[in-house]
BAMARBA-995603 format. One record per residue (C-alpha): residue number from 1; residue in one letter; x, y, z. Coordinates in nm, 2 decimals, decimal comma, padded with zeros to 4 digits. Example, Ala and Ser with C-alpha at 12.3 -4.5 7.8 and 13.67 -1.06 7.14 Angstrom:
<mimis>
1;A;01,23;-00,45;00,78 .
2;S;01,37;-00,11;00,71 .
</mimis>
This chain:
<mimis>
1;X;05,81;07,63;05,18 .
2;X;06,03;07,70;05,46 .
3;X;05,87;07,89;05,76 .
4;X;06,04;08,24;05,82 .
5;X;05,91;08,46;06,13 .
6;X;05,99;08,41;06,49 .
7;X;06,08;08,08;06,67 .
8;X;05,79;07,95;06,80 .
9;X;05,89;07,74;07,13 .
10;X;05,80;07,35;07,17 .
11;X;05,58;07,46;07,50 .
12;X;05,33;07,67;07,29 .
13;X;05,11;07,39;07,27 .
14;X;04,80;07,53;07,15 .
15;X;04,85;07,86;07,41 .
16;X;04,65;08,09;07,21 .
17;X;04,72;08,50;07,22 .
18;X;04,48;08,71;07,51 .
19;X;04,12;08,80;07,32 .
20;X;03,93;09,03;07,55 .
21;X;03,58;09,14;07,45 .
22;X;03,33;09,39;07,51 .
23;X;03,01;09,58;07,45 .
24;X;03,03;09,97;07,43 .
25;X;02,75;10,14;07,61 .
26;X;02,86;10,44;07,47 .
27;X;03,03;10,63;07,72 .
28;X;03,29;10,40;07,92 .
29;X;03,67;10,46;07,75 .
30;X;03,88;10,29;08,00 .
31;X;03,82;09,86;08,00 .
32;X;04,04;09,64;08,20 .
33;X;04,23;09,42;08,01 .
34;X;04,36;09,03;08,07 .
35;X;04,69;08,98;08,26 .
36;X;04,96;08,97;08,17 .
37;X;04,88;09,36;08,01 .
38;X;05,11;09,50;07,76 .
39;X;05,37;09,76;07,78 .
40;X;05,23;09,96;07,46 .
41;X;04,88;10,07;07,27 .
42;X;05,06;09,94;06,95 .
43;X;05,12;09,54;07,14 .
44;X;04,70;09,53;07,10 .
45;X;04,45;09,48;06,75 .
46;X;04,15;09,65;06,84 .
47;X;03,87;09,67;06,60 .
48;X;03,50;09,82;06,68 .
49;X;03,26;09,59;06,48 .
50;X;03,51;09,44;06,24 .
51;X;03,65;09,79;06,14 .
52;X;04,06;09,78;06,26 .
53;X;04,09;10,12;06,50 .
54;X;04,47;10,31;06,51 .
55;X;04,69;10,28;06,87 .
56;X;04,77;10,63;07,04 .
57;X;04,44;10,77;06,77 .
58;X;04,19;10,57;06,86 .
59;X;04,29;10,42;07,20 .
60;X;04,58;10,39;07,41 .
61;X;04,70;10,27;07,79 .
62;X;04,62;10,46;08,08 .
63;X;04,86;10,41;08,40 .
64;X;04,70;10,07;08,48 .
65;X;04,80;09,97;08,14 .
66;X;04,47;09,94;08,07 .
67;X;04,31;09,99;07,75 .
68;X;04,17;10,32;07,70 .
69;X;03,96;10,43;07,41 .
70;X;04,01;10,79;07,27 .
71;X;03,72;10,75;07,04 .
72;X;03,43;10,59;07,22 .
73;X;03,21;10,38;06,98 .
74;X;02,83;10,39;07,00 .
75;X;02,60;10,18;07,25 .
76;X;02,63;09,84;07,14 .
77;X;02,92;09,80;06,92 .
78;X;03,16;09,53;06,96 .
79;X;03,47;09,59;07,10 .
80;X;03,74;09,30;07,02 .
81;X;04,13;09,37;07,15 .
82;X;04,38;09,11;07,04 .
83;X;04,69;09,07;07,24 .
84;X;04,98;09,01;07,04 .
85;X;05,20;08,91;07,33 .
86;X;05,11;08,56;07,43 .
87;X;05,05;08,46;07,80 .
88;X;05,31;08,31;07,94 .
89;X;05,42;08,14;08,29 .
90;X;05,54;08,38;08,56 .
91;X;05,79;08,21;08,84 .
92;X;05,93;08,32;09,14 .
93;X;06,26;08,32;09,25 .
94;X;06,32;08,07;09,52 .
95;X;06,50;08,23;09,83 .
96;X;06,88;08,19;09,82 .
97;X;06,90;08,07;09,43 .
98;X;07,09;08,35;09,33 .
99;X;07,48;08,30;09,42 .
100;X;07,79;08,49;09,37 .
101;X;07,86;08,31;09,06 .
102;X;07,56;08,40;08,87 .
103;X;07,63;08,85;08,90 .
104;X;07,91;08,98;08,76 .
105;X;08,04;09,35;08,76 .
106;X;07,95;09,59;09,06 .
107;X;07,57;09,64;09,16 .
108;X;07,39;09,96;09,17 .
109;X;07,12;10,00;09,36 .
110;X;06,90;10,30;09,19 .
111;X;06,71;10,35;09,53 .
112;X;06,77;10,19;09,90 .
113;X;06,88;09,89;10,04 .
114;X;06,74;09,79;10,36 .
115;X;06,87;09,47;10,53 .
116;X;06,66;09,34;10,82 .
117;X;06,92;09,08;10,90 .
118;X;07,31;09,14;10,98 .
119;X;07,49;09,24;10,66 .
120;X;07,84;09,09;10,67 .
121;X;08,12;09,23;10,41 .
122;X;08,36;08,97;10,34 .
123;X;08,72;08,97;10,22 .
124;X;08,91;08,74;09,95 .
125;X;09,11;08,47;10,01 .
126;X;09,42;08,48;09,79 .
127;X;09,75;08,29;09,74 .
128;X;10,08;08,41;09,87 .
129;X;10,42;08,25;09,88 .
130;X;10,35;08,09;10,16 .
131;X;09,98;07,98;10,15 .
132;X;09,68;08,11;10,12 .
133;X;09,68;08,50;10,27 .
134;X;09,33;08,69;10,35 .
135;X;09,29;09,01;10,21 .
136;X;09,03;09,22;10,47 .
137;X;08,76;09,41;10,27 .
138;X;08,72;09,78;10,23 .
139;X;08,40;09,96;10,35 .
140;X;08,44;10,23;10,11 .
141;X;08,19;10,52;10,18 .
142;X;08,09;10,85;09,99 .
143;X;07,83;11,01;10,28 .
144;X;08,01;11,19;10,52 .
145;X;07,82;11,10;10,80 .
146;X;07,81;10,76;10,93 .
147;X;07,45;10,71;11,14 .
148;X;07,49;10,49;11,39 .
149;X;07,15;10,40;11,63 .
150;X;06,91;10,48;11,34 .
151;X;06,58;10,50;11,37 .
152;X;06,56;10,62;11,74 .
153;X;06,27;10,74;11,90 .
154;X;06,30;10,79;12,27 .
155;X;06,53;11,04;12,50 .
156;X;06,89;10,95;12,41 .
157;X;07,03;10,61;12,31 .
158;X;06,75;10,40;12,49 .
159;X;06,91;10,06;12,40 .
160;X;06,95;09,84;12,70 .
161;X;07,31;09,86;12,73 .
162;X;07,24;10,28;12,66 .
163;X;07,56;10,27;12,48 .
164;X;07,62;10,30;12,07 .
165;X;07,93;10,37;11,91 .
166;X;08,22;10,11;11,76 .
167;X;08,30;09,79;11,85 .
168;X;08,60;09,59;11,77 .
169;X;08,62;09,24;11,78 .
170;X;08,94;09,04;11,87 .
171;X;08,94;08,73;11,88 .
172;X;09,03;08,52;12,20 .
173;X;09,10;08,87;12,40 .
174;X;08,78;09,09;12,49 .
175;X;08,64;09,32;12,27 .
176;X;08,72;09,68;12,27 .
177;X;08,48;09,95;12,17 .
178;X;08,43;10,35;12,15 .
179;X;08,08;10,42;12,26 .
180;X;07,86;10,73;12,33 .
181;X;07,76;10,63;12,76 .
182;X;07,38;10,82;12,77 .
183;X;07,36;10,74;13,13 .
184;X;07,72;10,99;13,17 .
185;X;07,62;11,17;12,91 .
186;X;07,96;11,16;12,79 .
187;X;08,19;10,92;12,54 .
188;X;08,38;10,63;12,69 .
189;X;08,63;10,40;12,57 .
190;X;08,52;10,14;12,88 .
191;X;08,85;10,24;13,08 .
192;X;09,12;10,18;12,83 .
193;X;09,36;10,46;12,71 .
194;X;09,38;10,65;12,46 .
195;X;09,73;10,76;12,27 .
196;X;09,68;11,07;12,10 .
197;X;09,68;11,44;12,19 .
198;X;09,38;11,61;12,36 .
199;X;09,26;11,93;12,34 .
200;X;09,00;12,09;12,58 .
201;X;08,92;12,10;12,96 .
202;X;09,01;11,82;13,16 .
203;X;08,82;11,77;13,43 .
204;X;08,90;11,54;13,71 .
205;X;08,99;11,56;14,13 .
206;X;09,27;11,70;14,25 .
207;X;09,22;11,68;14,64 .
208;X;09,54;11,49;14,69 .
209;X;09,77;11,63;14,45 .
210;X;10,01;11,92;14,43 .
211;X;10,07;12,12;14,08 .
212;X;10,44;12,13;14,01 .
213;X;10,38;12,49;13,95 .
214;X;10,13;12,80;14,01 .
215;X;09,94;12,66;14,30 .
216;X;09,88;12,71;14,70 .
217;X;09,86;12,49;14,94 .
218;X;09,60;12,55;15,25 .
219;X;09,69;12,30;15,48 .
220;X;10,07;12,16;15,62 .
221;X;10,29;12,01;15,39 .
222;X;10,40;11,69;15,61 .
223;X;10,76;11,52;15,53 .
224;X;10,92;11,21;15,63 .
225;X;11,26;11,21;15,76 .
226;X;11,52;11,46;15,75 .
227;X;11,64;11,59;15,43 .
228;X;12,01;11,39;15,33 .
229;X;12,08;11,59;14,97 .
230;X;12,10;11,97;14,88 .
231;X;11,73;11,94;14,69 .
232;X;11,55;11,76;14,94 .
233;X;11,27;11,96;15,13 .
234;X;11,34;12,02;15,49 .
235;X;11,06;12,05;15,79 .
236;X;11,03;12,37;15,99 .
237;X;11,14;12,23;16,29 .
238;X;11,50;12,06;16,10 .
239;X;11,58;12,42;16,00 .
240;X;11,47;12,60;16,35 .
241;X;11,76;12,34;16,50 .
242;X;12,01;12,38;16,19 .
243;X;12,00;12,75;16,29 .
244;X;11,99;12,73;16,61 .
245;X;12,30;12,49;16,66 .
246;X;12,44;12,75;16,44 .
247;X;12,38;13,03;16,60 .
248;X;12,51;12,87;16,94 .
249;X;12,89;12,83;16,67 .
250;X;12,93;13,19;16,61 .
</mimis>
């Protein structure tokens, strides 16, 4: 007669299925029971002196998955608890064994990621007419607030540089970045420009320099030669002689 059940795999051997034992004293419910433990009261035949007991009646798991007894048998009976799960060899995942090519779809990570090497985002090489083209990835992100310098503890950004911020990379030329300076206590872009409109108080000296508009001078305004067009300035002295020689016409 042909066999019909489950497959039973050519490295069973002569494994047999987890038998734990035990003698009541009549007052312990909870026994620890052989690894590996199994996910559910009904996985386990337990019988008290021959007599078969009833899962999630009679016994059930606690949160250590061990084997609880909801009816505790008398001082001395005989506590059997069949596994019907069968042991079986637990390996571990060699580091880097797991490439690209064995996930598929997107991953979801149900709580957080930490990384306690550099995480670098990669982008996709793809054909063009002329040869292969790189696309560049897309950091994509939903939180509003990007934290950079996590995880600080002291007065300010106490890094040794004492900067954090942006940096971009370019190549053969020097990097450029946009960084918070704790030691000015103010942002810098390390002397480069910045081409966009600002809005605020600018602050800066002025000790040498004349507003086109709106402001007094306090000391003498020295110029250089004498005036030659109609919107030149002219020095005191130039005009005293101007009118002078043309007072001396009249």
């Amino acid at each position: 007669m042909a066999y019909i059940g489950y497959n039973v795999e050519a490295r069973l051997h002569n494994e047999s299925f987890n038998l734990d034992q035990f003698t009541s004293n009549g007052s312990t419910s909870i026994y620890t029971l052989s690894i590996p433990k199994p996910l559910t009261s009904r996985a386990l035949i337990v019988t008290y002196d021959g007599v078969t007991k009833t899962p999630e009646t009679d016994y059930t798991l606690d949160g250590n998955a061990d084997i609880k007894l909801l009816t505790i048998p008398n001082n001395g009976v005989k506590i059997v608890i069949l596994h019907l799960t069968r042991p079986t060899t637990l390996y571990q995942i060699p580091d880097r064994s797991i490439t690209s090519s064995k996930i598929a779809g997107d991953i979801q990570m149900p709580g957080n990621l930490i990384v306690n090497g550099q995480l670098t985002i990669l982008g996709q090489e793809e054909e063009g007419q002329e040869g292969p083209t790189t696309t560049l990835p897309t950091l994509a992100v939903q939180d509003n607030i990007i934290t950079v310098n996590s995880g600080e503890v002291g007065a300010g950004v106490t890094h040794v540089s004492g900067k954090a911020g942006i940096k971009v990379e370019r190549g053969t030329e020097p990097d450029k970045e946009f960084s918070w300076d704790e030691q000015n206590d103010k942002w810098t872009t390390n002397g480069e420009s910045i081409i966009t409109n600002i809005q605020g108080t600018v602050t800066g000296s002025s000790t040498l320099n004349v507003l086109k508009s709106g402001d007094t001078m306090t000391g003498y305004l020295t110029l250089s030669a004498d005036p030659t067009n109609d919107l030149h300035a002219a020095t005191k002295t130039y005009v005293d002689r101007k009118a002078f020689i043309q007072a001396l016409l009249v």
